[in-house]
N, C-alpha and C positions, 0 to 999 in steps of 0.2 A: 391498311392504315385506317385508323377508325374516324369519322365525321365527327366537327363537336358535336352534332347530337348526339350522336350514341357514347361520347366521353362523357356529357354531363346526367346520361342516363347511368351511365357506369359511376359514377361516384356518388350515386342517390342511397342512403341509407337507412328508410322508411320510408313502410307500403303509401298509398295516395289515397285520399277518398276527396267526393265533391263537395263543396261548399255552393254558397249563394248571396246576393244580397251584399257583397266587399264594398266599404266602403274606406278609403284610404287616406290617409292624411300625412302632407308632411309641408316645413315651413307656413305654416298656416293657412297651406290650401287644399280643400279636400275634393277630391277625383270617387264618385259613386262609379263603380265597372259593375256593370247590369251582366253578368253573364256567369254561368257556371262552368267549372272548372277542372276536372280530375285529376290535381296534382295538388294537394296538401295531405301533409305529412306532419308529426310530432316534432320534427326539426324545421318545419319551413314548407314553401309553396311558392308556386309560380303562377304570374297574373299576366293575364292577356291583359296589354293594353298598349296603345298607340303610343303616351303620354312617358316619356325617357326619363325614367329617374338616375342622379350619378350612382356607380358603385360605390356603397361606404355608406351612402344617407340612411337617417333613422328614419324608419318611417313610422305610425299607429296604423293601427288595422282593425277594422270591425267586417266580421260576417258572420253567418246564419251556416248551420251544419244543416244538412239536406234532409240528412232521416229525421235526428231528431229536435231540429230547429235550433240546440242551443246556442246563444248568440255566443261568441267568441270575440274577446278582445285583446291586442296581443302588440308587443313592440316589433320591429324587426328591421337588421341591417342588410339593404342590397346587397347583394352577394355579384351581380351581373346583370346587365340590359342587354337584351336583345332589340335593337332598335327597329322600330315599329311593330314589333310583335309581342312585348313585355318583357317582363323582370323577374329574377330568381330571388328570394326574398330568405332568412334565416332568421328566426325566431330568436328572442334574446328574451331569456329571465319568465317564458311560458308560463301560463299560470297553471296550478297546478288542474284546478276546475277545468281546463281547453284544453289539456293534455288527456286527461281523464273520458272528456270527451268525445277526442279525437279517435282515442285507441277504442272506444265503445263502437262508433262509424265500423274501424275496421275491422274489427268483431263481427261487428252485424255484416257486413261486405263479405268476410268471409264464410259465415253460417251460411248465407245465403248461398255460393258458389257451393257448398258444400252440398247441400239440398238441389241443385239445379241437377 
């Protein structure tokens, strides 16, 4: 029988690369999460954080891509909390520049593996 971890690993349908610098908004309160992350994806991303957002909420999201700094700004509806340890977040209406982005990340993430 499978753990939900390994169920919500199993239903992950793009690779991860890390981000930095998340700064998160919703109902007019913004939460900065100082920490990097290796789960963002072209569909969405998961964020460490203490702070319980509901399933459903919209959230904004601003952060910074690791390699090549570009800032990314992006909507997104909770998908799931995991209380005290964060929230699975899904992208709604990506722009097309943060998608562009994104898969350049996992480009390079993979060149590199390729070379190692």
């Amino acid at each position: 029988m499978a753990t939900s971890t390994e169920i919500l690993v199993e239903q992950r349908q793009a690779p991860r690369v890390l981000y930095r610098d998340l700064k998160i908004v919703y109902d007019g309160m913004a939460n900065v999460v100082d920490k990097r992350s290796p789960d963002l994806s072209t569909s969405g991303m998961f964020i460490n954080t203490p702070h319980p957002y509901p399933t459903g909420a919209q959230i904004r999201l601003r952060f910074d891509l690791l390699r090549t700094g570009i800032n990314v700004e992006a909507m997104g509806n909770v998908r799931y909390c995991l209380l005290g340890i964060g929230v699975g977040v899904q992208f709604v209406n990506l722009p097309e520049y943060a998608r562009a982005a994104i898969e350049k990340e996992l480009e390079e993430i993979k060149n590199e593996e390729v070379r190692s």
